[in-house]
C-alpha positions as CSV (number, residue, x, y, z in Angstrom):
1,X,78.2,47.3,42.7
2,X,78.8,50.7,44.7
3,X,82.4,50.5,44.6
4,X,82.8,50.1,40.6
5,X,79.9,52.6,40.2
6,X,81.6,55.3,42.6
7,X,85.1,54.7,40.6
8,X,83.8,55.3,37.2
9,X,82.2,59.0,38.8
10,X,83.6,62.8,38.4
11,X,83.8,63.6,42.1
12,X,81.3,65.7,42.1
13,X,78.5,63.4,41.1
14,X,79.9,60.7,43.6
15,X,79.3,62.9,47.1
16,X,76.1,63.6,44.9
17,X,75.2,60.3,45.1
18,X,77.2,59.4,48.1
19,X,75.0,61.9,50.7
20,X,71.6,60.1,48.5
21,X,72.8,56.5,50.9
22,X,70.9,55.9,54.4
23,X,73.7,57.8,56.0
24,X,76.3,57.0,53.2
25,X,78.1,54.7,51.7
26,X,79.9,51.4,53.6
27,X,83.0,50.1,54.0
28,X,84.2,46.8,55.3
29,X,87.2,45.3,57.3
30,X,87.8,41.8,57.5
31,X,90.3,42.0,60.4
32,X,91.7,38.3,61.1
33,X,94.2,38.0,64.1
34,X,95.6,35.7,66.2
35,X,92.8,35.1,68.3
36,X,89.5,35.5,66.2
37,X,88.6,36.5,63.1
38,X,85.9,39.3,62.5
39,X,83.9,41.2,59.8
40,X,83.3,44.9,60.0
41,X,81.0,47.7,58.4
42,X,81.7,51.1,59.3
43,X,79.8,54.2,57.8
44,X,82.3,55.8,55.6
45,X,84.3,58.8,56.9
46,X,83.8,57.9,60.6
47,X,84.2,55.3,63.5
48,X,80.3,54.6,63.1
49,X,79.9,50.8,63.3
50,X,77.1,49.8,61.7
51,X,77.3,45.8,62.0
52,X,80.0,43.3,63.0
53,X,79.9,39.9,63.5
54,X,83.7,37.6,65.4
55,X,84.6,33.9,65.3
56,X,87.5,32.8,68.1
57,X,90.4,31.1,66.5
58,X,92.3,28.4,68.4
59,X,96.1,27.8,68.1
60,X,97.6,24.1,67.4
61,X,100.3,23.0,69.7
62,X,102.1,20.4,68.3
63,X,105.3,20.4,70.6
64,X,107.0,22.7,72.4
65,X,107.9,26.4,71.1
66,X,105.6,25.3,68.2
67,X,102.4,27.5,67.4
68,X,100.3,26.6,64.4
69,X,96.7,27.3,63.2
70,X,94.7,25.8,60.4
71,X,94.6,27.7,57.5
72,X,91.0,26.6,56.0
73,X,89.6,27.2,59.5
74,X,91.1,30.6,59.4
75,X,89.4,31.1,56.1
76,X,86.2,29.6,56.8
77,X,85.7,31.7,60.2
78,X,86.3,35.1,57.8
79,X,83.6,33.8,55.7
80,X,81.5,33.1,58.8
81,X,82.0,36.6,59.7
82,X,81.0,37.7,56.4
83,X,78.1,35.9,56.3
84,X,76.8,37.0,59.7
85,X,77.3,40.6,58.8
86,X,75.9,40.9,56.0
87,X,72.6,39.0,57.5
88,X,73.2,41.7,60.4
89,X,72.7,44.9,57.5
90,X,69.9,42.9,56.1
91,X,68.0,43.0,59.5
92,X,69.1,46.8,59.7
93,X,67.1,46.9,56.4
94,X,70.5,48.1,54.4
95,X,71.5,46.4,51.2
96,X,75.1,45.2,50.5
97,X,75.3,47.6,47.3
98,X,76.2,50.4,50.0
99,X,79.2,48.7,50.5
100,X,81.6,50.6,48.2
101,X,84.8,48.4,49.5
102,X,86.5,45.8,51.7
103,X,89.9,46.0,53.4
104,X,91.9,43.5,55.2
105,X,93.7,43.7,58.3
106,X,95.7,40.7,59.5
107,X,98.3,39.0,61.9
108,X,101.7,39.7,60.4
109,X,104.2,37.0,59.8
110,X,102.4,33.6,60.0
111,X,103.2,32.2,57.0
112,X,101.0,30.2,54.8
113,X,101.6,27.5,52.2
114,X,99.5,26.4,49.4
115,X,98.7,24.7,46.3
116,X,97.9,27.2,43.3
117,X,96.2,24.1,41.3
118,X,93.9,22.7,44.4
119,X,94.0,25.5,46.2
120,X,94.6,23.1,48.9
121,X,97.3,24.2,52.2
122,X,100.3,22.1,51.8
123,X,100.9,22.6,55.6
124,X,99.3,24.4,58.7
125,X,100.0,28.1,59.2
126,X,103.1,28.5,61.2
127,X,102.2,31.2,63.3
128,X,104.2,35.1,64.1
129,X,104.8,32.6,68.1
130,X,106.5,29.9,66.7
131,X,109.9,29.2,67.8
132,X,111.0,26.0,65.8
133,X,112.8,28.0,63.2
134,X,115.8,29.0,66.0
135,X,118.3,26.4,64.7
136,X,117.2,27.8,60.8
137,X,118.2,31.2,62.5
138,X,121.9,29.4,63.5
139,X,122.3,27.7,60.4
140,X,122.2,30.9,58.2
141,X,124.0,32.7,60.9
142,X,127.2,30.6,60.3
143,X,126.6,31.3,56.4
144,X,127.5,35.3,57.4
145,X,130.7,36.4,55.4
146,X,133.7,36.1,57.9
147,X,131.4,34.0,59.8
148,X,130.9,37.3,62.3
149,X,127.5,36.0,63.1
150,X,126.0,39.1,62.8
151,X,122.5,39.4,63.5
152,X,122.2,42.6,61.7
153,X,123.5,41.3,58.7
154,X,120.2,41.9,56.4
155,X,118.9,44.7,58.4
156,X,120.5,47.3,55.8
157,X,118.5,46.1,52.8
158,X,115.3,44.6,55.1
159,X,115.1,46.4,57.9
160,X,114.9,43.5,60.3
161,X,117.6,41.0,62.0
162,X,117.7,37.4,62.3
163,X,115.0,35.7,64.3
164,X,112.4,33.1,64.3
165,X,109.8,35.4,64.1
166,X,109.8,36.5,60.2
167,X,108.2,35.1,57.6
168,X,111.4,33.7,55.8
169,X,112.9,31.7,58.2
170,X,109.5,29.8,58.4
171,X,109.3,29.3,54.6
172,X,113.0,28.7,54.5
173,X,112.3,25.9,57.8
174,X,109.3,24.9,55.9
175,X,111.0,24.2,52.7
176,X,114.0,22.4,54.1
177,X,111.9,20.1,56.1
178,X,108.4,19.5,54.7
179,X,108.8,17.4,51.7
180,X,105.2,18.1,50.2
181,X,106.0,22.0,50.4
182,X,110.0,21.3,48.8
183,X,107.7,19.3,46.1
184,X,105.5,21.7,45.0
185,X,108.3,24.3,44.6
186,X,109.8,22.5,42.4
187,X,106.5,21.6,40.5
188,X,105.9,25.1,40.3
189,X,102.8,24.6,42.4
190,X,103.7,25.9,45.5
191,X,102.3,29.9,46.3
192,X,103.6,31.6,49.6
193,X,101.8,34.4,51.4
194,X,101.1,35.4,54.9
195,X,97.3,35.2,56.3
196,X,96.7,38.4,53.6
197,X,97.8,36.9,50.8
198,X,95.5,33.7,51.4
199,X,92.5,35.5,52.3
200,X,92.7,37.8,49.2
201,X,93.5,34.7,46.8
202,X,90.8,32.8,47.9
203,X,88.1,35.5,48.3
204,X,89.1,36.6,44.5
205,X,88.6,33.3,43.0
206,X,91.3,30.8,44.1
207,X,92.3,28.2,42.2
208,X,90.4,29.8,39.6
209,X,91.5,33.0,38.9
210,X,92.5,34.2,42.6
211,X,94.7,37.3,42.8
212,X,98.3,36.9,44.6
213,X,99.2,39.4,46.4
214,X,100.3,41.1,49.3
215,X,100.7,45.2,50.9
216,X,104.0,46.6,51.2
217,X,103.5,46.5,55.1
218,X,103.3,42.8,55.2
219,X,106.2,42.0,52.9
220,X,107.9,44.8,54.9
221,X,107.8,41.7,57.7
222,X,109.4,38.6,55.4
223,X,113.2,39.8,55.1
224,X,112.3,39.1,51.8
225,X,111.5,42.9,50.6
226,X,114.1,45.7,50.3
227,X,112.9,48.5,52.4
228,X,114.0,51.2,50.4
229,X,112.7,49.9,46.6
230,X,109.6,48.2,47.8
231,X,110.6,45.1,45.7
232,X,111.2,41.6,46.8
233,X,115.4,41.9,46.5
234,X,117.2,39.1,45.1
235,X,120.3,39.2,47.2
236,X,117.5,38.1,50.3
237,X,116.1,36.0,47.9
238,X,119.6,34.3,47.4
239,X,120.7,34.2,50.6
240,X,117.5,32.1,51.5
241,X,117.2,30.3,49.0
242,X,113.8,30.9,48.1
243,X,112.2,31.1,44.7
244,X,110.6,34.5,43.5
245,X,108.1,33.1,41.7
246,X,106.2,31.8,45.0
247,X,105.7,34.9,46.2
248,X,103.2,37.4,45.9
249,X,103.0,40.4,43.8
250,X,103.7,44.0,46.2
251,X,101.6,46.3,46.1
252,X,100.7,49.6,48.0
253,X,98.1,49.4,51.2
254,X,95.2,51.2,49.3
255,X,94.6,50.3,46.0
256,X,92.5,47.8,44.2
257,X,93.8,44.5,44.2
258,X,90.6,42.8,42.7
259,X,87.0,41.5,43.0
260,X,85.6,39.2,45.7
261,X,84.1,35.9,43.6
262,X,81.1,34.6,45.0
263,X,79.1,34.7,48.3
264,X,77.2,38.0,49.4
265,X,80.1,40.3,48.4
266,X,80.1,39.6,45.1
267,X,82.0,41.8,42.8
268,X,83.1,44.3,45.8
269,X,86.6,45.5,45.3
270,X,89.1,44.5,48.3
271,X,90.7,47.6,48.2
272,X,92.8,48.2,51.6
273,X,95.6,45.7,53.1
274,X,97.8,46.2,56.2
275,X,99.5,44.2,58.6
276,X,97.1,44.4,61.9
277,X,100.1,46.9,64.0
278,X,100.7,49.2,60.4
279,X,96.5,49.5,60.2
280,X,96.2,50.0,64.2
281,X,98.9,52.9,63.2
282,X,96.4,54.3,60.8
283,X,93.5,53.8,63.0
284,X,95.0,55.8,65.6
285,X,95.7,58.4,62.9
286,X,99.2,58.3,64.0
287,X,99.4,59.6,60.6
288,X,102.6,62.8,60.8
289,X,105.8,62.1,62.2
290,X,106.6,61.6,65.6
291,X,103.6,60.1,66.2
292,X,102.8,56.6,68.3
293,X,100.9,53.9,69.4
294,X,101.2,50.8,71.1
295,X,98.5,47.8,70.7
296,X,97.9,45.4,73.3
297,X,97.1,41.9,72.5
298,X,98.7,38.8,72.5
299,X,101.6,40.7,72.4
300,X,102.0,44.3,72.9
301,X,103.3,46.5,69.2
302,X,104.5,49.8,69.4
303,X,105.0,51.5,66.1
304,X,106.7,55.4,65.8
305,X,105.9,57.6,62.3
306,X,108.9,58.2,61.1
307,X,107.7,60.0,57.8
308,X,108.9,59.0,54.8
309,X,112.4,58.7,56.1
310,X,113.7,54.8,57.3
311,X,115.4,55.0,60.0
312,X,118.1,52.7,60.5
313,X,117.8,51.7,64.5
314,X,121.4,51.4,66.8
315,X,119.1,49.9,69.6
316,X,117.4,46.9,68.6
317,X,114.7,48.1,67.2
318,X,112.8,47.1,63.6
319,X,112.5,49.9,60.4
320,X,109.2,48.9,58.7
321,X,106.8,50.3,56.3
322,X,103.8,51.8,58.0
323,X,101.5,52.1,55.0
324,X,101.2,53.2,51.3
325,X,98.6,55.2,50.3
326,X,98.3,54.2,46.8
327,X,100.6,53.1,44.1
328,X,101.8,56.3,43.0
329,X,102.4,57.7,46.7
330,X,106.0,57.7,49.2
331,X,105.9,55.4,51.5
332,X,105.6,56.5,55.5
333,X,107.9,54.4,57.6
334,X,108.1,53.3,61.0
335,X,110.5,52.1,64.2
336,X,108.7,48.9,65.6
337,X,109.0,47.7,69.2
338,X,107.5,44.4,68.9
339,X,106.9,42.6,72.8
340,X,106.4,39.0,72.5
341,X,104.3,38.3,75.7
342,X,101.5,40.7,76.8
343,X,97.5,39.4,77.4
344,X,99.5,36.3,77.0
345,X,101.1,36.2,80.6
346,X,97.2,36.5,81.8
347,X,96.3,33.9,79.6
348,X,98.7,31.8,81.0
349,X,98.5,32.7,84.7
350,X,94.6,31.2,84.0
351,X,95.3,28.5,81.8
352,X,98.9,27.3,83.2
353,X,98.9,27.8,87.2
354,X,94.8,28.6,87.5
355,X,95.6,31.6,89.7
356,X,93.6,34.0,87.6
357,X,90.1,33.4,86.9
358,X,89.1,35.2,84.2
359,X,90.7,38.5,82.6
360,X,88.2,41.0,84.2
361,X,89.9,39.7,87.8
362,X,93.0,40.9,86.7
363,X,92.6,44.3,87.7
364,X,91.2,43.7,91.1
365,X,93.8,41.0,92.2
366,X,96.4,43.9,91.3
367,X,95.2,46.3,93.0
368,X,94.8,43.5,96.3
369,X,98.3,43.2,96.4
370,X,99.1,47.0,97.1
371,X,97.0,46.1,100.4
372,X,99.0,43.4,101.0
373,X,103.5,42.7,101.7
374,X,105.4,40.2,100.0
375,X,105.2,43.1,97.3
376,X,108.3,44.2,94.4
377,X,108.0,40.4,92.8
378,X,109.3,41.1,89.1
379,X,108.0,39.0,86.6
380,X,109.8,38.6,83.1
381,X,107.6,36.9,80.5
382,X,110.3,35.6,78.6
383,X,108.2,32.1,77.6
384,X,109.8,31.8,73.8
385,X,112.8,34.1,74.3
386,X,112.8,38.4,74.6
387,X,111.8,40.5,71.2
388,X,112.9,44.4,70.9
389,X,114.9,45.7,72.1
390,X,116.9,42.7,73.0
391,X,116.3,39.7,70.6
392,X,117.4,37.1,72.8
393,X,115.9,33.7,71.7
394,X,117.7,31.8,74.6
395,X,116.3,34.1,77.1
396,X,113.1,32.3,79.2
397,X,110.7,33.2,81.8
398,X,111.6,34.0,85.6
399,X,109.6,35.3,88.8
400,X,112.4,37.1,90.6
401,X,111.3,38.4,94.3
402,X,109.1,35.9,95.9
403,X,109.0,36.1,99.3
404,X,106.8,33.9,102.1
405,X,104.4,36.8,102.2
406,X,104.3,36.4,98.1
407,X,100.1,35.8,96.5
408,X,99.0,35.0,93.4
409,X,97.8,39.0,93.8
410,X,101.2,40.0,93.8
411,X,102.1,37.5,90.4
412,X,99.3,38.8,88.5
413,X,100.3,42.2,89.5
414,X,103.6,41.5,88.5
415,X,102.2,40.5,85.0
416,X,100.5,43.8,84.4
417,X,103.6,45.4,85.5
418,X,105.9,43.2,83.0
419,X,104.0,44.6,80.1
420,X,104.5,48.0,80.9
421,X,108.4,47.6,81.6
422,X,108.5,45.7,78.5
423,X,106.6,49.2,77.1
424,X,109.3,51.0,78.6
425,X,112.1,49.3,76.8
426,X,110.9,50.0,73.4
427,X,110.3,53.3,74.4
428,X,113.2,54.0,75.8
429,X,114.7,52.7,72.3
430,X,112.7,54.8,70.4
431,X,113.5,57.9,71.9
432,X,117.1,56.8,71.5
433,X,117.1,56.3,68.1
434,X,114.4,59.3,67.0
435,X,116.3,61.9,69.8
436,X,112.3,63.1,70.6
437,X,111.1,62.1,73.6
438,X,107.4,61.1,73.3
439,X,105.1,63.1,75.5
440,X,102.0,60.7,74.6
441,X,101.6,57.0,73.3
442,X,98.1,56.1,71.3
443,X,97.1,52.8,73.0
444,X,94.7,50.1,71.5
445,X,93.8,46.3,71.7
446,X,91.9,44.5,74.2
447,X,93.7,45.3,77.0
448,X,93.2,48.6,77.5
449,X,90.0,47.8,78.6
450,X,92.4,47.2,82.1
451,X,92.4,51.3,83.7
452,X,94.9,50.2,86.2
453,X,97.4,48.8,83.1
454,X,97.0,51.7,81.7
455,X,97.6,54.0,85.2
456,X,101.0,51.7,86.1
457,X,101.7,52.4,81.7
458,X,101.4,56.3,82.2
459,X,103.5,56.1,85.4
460,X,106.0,53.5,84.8
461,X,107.0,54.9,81.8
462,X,106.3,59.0,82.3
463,X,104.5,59.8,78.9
464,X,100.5,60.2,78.5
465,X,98.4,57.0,77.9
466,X,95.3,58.3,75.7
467,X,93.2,55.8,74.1
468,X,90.5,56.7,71.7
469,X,86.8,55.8,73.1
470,X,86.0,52.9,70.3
471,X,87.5,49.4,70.5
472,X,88.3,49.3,66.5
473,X,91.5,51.0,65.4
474,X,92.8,48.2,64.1
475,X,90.0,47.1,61.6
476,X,89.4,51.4,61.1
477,X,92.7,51.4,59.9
478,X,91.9,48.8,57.3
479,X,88.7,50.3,56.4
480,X,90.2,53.5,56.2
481,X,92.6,52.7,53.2
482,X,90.1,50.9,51.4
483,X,87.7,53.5,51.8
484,X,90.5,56.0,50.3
485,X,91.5,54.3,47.3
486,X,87.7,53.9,45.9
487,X,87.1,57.4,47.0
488,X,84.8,57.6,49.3
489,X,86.8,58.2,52.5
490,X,90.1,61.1,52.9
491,X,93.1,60.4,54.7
492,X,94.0,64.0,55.9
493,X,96.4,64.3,59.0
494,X,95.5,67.7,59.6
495,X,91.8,66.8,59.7
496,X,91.4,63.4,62.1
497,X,88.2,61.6,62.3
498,X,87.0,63.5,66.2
499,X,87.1,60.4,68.6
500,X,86.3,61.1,72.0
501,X,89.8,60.1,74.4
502,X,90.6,58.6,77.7
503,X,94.2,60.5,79.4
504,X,96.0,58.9,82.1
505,X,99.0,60.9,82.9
506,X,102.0,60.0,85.0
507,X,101.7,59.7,89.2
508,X,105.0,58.6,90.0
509,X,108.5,61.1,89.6
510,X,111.3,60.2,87.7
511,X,113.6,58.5,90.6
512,X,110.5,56.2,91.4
513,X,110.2,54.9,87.9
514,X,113.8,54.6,87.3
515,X,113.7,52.0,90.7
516,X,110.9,50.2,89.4
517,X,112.7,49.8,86.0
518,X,116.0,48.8,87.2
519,X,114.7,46.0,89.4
520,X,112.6,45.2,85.9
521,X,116.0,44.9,84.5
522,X,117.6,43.0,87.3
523,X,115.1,40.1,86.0
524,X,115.8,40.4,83.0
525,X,119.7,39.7,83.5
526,X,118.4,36.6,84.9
527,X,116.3,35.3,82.3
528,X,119.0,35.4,79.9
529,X,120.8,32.4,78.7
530,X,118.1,29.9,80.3
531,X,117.9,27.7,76.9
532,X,121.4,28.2,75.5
């Protein structure tokens, strides 16, 4: 295959060959989130898509603050996608020996179970959402030395506090409560991984031979890694109580972690792994210090370059690894904002009340209401508690403001808003902790698509919104590290891939922002303490 072929080359005889392809060689993304999973060729070196194929996931519900989602139909969908591509190229009349690698992309912290002899999931993913592991959050708490009940307690060695949403509170809540997962660990048959770590085990072989292992980015998200050594530590290990030899190997986000084992990518290296916010980061070529970018999805992930340096955050913040590039490379690090509840108040506002039709109506509803009074309803999206820079679990959601002149125009306008004041408190935190205010923030994710979001962003926050012309960052970021450790794309940050860009700069002044945001934070005093 291309990818082996190119490897064993001088490289001079490889951009010989390499300028030979139908407008060079490929690289794929397999870029499996929350909501879908999709398959991705891009031309090598650029933002060129040349075939793509996406298959919508659903979520499981099985009670309240619970979010789950099948892990075999998560597989099969990425081998849907796979399929369907690669029947796309055919049609282009391109062969799948142009494709020199594959990277992966995925949603961070859902945590996966599995049996390494049937290759069989011992449980359904518990997904980044779920909220069931809160009183597995006060349990360990009152395990704290001097029973301080510190929520920092870890965050020197992990970079993260306590809180439902990492991956070893789930496999902690997992093994304490699931007696076929506490089985297999002490069987020896049980593997752990986030959705990376099952894709690539399965996609190299499986139960037969299947490679375990994960990117430095997504164990950077367990509390199971030490954020300076890049090693699972055992003191996290110990406090948790969870068995090393579950978990996968750690390695750097572009490198070759093995072969794909059957189906039309046979033999092709996977080559590229981040979580999906870390490869949106790289996508964005957010790639020198100081540099930012939020994506806006289910929730809404801001991530600021810190450069090689961790930096420790005194306002709630997250310190995480923003990629590797290679084995033998520094890590670049990262302060993380991460906003629970973005496209997911719309999704709720349509699916819950039935006061939104469709996304697309969003924008137009909003922009009703400045025609209209009954206006300055704040809505805080607190539906499983309030991430950075607050990480209150016991916090829920309110509608503050609501007047008799009060529309659904004004509530979805209020949603739109919500995301952008979340935006602002991460911001706001960032700057705090960095002492550089941002001048412009790199936006991505679906709902950018939304020109008025990103107006009330630019002007409810003061910094520039520029968003690249292409849709992909997130899977480009993937692609992007494959391509680099097979060699047959550069990672340069003082030579970025030209995208074309979108600007919106800020309309209001500082005093009319700062009355927006302290109303924003007059609802947020009263979403606190609802579920306590």
């Amino acid at each position: 295959m291309l990818g082996t072929y190119l490897r064993k080359m001088s490289a001079t005889r490889r951009r010989s060959v390499t300028q030979q392809l139908p407008g060079g060689p490929l690289v794929g993304a397999i870029d499996e989130g929350t909501s879908s999973a999709r398959f991705i060729l891009f031309e090598a070196g650029t933002t060129n898509v040349v075939a793509q194929h996406q298959v919508e996931l659903k979520k499981i519900y099985p009670q309240e603050g619970w979010v789950e989602q099948d892990p075999v139909v998560i597989l099969d969908a990425v081998r849907t996608c796979i399929d369907q591509t690669i029947k796309k190229l055919h049609d282009l009349g391109r062969n799948v020996d142009e494709i020199a690698a594959i990277g992966i992309t995925n949603q961070r912290e859902s945590t996966i179970v599995w049996d390494r002899t049937t290759g069989e999931p011992l449980h359904n993913s518990i997904v980044w959402q779920d909220m069931r592991t809160s009183s597995t959050v006060d349990q360990l708490l009152d395990t704290v030395p001097n029973r301080t009940r510190n929520q920092n307690y870890l965050k020197p060695l992990c970079g993260l506090p306590f809180s439902p949403y990492f991956s070893a509170l789930k496999l902690r809540w997992l093994q304490d409560n699931v007696p076929r997962v506490a089985k297999a660990i002490n069987d020896g048959n049980c593997l752990f991984g986030n959705v990376d770590a099952w894709i690539i085990w399965n996609l190299t072989g499986g139960k037969d031979g299947g490679i375990h292992v994960t990117d430095v980015t997504n164990a950077s998200r367990t509390m199971l890694m030490n954020i300076e050594t890049l090693k699972w530590d055992n003191k996290l290990l110990n406090f948790f109580k969870i068995e090393k030899s579950i978990l996968p190997d750690i390695k750097s986000s572009a490198e070759v972690y093995g072969f794909i084992k059957g189906g039309p990518l046979d033999n092709i290296p996977i080559a590229g792994c981040l979580g999906d916010q870390q490869s949106a980061l790289v996508g964005q070529q957010c790639l020198k210090s100081g540099q930012a970018k939020a994506t806006y999805g289910t929730g809404c992930f801001l991530l600021y370059n810190t450069g090689t340096a961790h930096v420790d955050s005194k306002h709630g913040l997250l310190t995480t690894v923003a990629y590797q590039l290679g084995p033998r490379a520094n890590a670049v690090y990262a302060l993380e904002g991460s906003v629970a509840v973005a496209g997911a108040a719309l999704s709720w506002l349509r699916d819950n009340l039935d006061i939104l039709p469709n996304f697309g109506r969003a924008q137009s509803l909003a922009k009703e209401a400045d025609l209209l009074t009954g206006g300055e309803v704040v809505f805080v999206p607190a539906f499983s508690g309030l991430y950075a820079p607050y990480w209150e679990q016991d916090a829920r959601g309110v509608i503050c403001g609501i007047t008799i002149d009060t529309t659904t125009s004004h509530i979805v306008k209020a949603a739109l808003e919500a995301v952008c004041f979340q935006t602002r408190d991460v911001l706001d935190a960032m700057n705090k902790d960095y002492g550089t205010k941002l001048k412009n923030l790199q936006v991505d994710g679906g709902m950018t698509a939304n020109s008025l979001l990103m107006q009330l962003q630019s002007d409810l926050t003061g910094v520039n919104i520029v968003k690249p012309n292409m849709a992909e960052s997130t899977a480009l970021g993937a692609a992007m590290c494959a391509g680099y450790a097979v060699n047959v794309w550069d990672i340069n940050p003082d030579e970025p891939i030209d995208i074309p860009l979108t600007t919106w700069t800020p309309r209001f002044d500082e005093n009319e922002r700062d009355i927006c945001y302290n109303r924003w934070k007059m609802g947020v005093e009263r979403a606190m303490g609802w579920n306590s």
